[in-house]
C-alpha positions as CSV (number, residue, x, y, z in Angstrom):
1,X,4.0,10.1,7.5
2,X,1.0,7.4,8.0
3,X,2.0,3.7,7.4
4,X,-0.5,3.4,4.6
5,X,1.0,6.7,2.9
6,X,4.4,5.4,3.5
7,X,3.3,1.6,1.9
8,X,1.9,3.4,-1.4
9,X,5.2,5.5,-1.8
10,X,7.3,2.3,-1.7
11,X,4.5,0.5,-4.2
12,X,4.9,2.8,-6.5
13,X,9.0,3.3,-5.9
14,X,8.5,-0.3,-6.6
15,X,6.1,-0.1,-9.5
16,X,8.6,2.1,-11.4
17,X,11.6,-0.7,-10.5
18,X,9.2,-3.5,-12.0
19,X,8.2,-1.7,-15.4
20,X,12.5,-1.9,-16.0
21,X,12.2,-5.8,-16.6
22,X,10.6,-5.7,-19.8
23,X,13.7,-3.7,-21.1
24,X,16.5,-5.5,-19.4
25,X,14.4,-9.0,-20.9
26,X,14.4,-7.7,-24.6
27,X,18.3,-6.5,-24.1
28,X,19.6,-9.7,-22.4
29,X,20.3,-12.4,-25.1
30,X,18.9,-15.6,-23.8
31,X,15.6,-18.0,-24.0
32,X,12.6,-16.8,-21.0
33,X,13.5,-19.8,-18.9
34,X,17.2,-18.6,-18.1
35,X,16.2,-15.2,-17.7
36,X,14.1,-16.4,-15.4
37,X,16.0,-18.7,-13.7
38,X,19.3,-16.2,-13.4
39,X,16.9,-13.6,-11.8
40,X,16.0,-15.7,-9.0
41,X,19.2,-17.3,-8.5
42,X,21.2,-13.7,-7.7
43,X,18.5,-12.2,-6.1
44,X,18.0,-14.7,-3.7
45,X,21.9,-15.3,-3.3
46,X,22.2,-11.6,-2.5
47,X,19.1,-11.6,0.0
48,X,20.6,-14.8,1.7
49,X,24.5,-13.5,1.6
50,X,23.1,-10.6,3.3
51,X,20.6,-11.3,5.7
52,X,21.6,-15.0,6.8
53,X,21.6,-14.6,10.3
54,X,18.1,-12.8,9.9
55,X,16.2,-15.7,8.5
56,X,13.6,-17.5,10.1
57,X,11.0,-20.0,8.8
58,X,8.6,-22.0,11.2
59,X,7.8,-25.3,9.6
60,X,3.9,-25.0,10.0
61,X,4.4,-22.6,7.2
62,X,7.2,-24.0,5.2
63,X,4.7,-25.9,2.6
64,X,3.2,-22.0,1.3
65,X,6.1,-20.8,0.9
66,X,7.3,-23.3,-1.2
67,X,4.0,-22.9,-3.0
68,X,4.3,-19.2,-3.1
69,X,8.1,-19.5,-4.4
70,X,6.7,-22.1,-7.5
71,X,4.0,-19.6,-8.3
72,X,6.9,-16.9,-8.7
73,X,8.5,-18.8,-10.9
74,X,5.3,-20.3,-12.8
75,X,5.0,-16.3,-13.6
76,X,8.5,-15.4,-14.2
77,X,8.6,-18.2,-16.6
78,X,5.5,-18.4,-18.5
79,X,4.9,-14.5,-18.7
80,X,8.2,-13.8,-20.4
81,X,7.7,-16.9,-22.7
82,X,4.3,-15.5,-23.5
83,X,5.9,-12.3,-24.7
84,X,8.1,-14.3,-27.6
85,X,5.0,-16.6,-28.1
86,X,3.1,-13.8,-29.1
87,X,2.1,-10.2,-29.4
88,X,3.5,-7.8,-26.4
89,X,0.1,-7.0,-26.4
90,X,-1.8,-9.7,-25.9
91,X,1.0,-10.8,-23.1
92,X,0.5,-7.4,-21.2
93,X,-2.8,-7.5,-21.4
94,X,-3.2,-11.2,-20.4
95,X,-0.7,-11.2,-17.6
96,X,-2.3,-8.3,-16.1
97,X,-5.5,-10.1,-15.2
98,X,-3.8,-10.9,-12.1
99,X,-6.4,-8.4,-10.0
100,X,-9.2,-10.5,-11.5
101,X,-7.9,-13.7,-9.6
102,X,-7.0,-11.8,-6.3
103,X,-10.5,-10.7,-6.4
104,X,-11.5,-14.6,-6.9
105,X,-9.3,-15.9,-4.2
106,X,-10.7,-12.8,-2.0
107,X,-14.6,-13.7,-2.9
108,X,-13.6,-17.9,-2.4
109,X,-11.6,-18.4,0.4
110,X,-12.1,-15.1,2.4
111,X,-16.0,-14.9,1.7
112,X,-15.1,-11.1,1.2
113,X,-15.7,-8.7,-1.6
114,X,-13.9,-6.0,-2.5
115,X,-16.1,-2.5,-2.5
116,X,-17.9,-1.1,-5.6
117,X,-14.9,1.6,-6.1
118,X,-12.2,-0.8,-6.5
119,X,-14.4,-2.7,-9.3
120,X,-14.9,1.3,-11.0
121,X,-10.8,1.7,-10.8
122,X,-10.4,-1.6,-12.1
123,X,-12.6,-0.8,-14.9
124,X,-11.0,1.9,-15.6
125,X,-7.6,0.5,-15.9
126,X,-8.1,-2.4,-17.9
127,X,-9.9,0.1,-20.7
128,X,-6.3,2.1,-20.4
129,X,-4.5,-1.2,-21.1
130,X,-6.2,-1.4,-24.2
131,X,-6.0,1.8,-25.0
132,X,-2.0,1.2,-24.5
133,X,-2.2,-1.9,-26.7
134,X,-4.7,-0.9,-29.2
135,X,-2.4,-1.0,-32.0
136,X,-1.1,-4.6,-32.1
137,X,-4.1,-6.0,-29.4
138,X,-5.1,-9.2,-31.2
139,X,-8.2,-11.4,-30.0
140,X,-7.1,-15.1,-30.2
141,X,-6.3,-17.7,-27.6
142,X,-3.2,-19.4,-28.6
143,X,-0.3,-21.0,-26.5
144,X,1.2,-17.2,-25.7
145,X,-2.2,-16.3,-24.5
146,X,-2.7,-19.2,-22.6
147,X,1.3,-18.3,-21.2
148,X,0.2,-15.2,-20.0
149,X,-3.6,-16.2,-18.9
150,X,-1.4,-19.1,-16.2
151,X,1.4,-15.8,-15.6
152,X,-1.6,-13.3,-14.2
153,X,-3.2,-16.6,-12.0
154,X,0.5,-17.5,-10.7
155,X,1.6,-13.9,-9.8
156,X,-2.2,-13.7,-7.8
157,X,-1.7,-16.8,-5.7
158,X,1.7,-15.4,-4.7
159,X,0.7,-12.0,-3.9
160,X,-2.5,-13.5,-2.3
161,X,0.1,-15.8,-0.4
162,X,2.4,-13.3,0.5
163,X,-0.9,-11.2,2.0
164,X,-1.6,-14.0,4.2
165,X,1.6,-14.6,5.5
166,X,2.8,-11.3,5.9
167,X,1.7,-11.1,10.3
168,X,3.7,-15.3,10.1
169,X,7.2,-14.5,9.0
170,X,9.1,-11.5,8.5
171,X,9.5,-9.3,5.3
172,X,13.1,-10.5,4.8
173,X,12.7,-13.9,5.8
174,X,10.0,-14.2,4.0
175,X,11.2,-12.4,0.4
176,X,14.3,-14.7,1.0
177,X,12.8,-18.5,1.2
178,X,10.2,-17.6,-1.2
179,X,12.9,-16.2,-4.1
180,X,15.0,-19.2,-3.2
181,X,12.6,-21.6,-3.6
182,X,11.2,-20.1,-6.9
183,X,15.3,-20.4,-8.3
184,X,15.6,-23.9,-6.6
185,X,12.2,-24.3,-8.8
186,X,13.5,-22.9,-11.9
187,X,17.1,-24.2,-12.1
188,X,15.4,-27.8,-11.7
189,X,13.2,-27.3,-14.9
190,X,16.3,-25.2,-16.7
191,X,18.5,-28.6,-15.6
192,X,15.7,-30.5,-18.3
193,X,15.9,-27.6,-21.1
194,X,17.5,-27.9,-24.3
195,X,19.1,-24.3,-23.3
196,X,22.7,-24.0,-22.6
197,X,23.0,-22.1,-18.8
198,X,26.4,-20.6,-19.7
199,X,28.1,-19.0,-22.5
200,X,26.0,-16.1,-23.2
201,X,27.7,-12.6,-24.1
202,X,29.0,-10.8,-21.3
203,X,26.7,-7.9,-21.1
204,X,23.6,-10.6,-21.0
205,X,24.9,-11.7,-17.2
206,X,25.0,-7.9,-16.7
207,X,21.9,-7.5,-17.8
208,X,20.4,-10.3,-15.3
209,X,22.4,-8.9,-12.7
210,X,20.3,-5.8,-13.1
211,X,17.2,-7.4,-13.3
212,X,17.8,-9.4,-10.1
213,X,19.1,-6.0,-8.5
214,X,16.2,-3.6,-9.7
215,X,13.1,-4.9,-10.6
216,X,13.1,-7.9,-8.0
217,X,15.1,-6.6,-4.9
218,X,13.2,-3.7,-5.0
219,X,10.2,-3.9,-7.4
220,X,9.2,-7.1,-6.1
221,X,10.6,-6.6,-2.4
222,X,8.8,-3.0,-1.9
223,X,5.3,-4.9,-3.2
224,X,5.8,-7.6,-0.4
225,X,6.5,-5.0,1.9
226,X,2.8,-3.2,0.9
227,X,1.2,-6.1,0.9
228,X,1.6,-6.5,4.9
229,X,-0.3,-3.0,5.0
230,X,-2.6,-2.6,1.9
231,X,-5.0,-5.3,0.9
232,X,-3.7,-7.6,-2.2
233,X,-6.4,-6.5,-4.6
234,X,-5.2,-2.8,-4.5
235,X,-1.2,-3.7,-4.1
236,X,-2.4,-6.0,-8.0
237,X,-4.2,-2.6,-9.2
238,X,-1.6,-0.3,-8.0
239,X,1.4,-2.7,-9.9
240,X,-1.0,-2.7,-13.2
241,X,0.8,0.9,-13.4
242,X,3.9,-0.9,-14.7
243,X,2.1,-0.2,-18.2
244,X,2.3,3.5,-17.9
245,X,6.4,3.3,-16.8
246,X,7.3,0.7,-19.1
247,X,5.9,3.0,-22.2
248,X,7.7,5.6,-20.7
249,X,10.5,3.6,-20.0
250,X,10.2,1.9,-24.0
251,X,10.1,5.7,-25.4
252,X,13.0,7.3,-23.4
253,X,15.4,4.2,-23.8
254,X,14.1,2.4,-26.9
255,X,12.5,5.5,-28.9
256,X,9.2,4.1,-29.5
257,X,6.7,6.7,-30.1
258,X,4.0,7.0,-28.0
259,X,0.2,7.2,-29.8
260,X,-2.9,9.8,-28.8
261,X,-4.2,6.0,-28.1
262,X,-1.5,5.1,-25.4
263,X,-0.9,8.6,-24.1
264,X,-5.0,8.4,-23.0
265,X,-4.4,5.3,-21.8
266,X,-1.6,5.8,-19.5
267,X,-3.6,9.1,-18.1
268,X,-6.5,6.5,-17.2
269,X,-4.9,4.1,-15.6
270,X,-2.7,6.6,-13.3
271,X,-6.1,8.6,-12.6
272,X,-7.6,5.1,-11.6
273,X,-5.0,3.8,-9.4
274,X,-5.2,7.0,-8.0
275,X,-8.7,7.0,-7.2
276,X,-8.4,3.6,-5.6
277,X,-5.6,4.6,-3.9
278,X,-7.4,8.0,-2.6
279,X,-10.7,5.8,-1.5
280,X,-8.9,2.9,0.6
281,X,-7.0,5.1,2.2
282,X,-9.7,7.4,3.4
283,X,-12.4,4.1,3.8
284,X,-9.4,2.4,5.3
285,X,-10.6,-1.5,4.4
286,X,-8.6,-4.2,5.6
């Protein structure tokens, strides 16, 4: 198996992991900012119980990773806020405009621009976002919006980051400082919130347990790991397929229906991803 075949496997191994959070985050009963927070904390206590002896961080580099480990938490924090702070529509859609920054960063600071195909797949998947989200999509800028608008630009600048580190610092020293800094990050700001940290039900620390364990140990984890192969434009594209598993995921688990609407629109977005997907591999960009 090629390395770039290999890469897309995981992405999308770690695709599926990702689309879980949304139903762990409307199970767990707490605010955004201590969902948050707990996620980072145990996934970044595991990573560091585990792989202590493993980690290594030269100080040249120390100031992005911080950066990249705020950004995290920017996202973590402000995307799942955005979802009580308005519709799940407007917050998917919103949050997903991550691509559209990476593109930005890629056009800015690498004076590169991605080729005409990946602007065609991108197309494509945004129209099956609102295909998805038709039903409740409302057009207003309020503070949810504006949540989800600073979520997408966060999550860019750390998978951008993550890009540009990945030949710096190993994959597991790397996933390690950058999820412990994003807790350190988080805890701070939770330390200045009128939220309680503890007594929660039971099942809600199970429930962060699993989101710590699933969709960031290996969603988030198996994206950092394609991200040292694929370019950070098409790892952003190829995660935007969290849509189509978290409908599936809403529909199996929560028995919500699924629309003509939202059924088209998950067929587009996994027939664009796939087109990308099909076209870098065989144009092999870097």
């Amino acid at each position: 198996m090629k390395v770039k075949e290999r890469a897309y496997i995981l992405l999308l191994i770690g695709t599926l992991a990702m689309s879980t959070a949304s139903l762990f985050i409307r199970l767990a009963q707490a605010p955004p900012l201590i969902i948050a927070t707990f996620r980072l904390i145990i996934s970044s206590l595991i990573l560091i119980l585990i792989y202590r002896r493993k980690i290594k961080i030269e100080k040249s580099i120390l100031p992005f990773l911080i950066l990249s480990g705020i950004s995290l938490g920017i996202h973590f924090y402000t995307w799942i806020s955005s979802v009580y702070l308005t519709s799940v529509a407007n917050a998917v859609v919103l949050v997903n405009t991550n691509p559209l920054f990476i593109i930005l960063f890629t056009i800015l600071i690498d004076k590169k621009r991605p080729p005409l195909y990946y602007f065609i797949s991108l197309f494509f998947v945004i129209l099956g976002m609102f295909l998805i989200t038709s039903k409740s999509l409302e057009f207003k800028l309020g503070i949810g919006e504006i949540f989800a608008i600073i979520g997408g630009f966060s999550v860019a600048l750390y998978l951008y980051i993550g890009q540009k580190l990945s030949n710096k610092i190993s994959l597991v020293s790397y996933i390690s400082s950058v999820y412990s800094f994003s807790a350190i990050f988080l805890f701070i700001i939770s330390l200045f919130s009128p939220y309680p940290f503890f007594n929660y039900p039971l099942k809600t620390y199970f429930y962060f347990f699993l989101l710590a364990l699933i969709p960031q140990l290996m969603g988030h984890s198996s994206a950092n790991y394609a991200l040292r192969i694929l370019p950070a434009s098409s790892v952003a594209l190829v995660i935007l397929g969290e849509n189509v598993f978290a409908t599936l995921l809403a529909y199996i688990f929560l028995r919500e229906s699924i629309s003509f609407n939202q059924g088209l629109g998950m067929a587009i977005i996994t027939l664009a991803i796939m087109y990308n997907s099909i076209k870098e591999r065989i144009e092999g960009i870097e």
